[in-house]
ZALOSE-819582 format. One record per residue: residue in three letters; x, y, z of N, C-alpha, C, O in turn. Coordinates in steps of 0.1 Angstrom, whole numbers, plus 5000, padded with zeros to 4 digits. Layout:
ALAXYZXYZXYZXYZ...
//
This chain:
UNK500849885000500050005000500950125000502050125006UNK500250264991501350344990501050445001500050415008UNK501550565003501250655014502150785007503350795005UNK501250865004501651024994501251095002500151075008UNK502351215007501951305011501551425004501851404992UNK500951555007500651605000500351755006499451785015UNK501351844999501651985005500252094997500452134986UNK499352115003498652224995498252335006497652295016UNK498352445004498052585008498852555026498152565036UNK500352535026500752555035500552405049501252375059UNK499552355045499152235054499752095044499952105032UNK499951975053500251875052499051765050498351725059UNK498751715038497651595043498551465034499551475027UNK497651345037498551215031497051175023495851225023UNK497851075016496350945009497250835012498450845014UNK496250725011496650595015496350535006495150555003UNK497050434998496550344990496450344978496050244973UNK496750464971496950514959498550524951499450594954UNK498350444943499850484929499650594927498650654923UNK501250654931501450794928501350864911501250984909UNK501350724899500750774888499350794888498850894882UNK498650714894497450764892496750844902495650894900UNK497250864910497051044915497551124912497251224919UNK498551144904499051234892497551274884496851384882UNK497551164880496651164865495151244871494351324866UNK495151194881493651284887493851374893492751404898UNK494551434897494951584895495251644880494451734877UNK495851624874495851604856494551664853494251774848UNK493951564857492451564851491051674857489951714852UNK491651684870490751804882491351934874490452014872UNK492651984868493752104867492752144848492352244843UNK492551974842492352004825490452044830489752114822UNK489852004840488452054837488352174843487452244838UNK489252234854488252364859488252394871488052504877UNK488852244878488852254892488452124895487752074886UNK488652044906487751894916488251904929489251974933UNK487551834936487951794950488351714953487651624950UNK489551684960490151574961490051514977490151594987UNK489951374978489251354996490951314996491651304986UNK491451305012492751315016492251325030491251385033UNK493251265038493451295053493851395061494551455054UNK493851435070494151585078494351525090493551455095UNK495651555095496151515115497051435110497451405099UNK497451385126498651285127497851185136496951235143UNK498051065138497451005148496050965139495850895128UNK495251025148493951005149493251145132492951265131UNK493451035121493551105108491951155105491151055106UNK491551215103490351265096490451335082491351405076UNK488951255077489151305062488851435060488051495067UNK489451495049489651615045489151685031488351605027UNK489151755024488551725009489551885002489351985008UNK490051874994490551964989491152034974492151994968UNK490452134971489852184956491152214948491952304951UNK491252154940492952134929491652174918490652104915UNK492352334910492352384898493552444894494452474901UNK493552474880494252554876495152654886494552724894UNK496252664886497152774893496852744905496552834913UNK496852624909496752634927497852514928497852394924UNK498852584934500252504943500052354950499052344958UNK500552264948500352124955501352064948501652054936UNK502152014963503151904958502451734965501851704975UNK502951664955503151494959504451454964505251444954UNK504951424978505851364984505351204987504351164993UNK506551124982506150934982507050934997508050995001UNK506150855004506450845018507850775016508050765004UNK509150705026509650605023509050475024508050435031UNK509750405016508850225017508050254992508150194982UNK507350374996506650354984507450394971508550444972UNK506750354960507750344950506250404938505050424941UNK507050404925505750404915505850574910505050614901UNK506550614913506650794910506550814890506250724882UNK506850924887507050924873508050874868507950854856UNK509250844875510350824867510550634867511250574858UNK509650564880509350464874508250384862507750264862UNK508050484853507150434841505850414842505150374833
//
């Protein structure tokens, strides 16, 4: 199972369980329509879900926890 973290508007959230190609690609795909929401976790511990709006011109990085693998440069 993979674990991505994920830096948007200054806060820290993760996903669990997702290939980092294809949470690329849906973000890809939220950035080519206009805007989407994306569900994601918020805390440490005791995680609660979170939901957060990726459009055009809005900052977010994907960091691959250690252990996970699958990034772009593995194909």
């Amino acid at each position: 199972m993979k674990r991505i973290e994920i830096r948007y508007g200054g806060d820290s959230y993760s996903i669990g369980g997702r290939e980092p190609g294809e949470l690329m690609e849906a973000i890809a795909q939220a950035v080519d329509s206009g805007g989407a929401w994306l569900e994601v976790n918020d805390g440490e511990g005791q995680q609660r879900t979170a939901f957060i709006h990726v459009a055009p011109g809005t900052p977010i990085a994907l960091i691959l926890m250690p252990g996970s693998e699958g990034g772009p440069s593995d194909g």
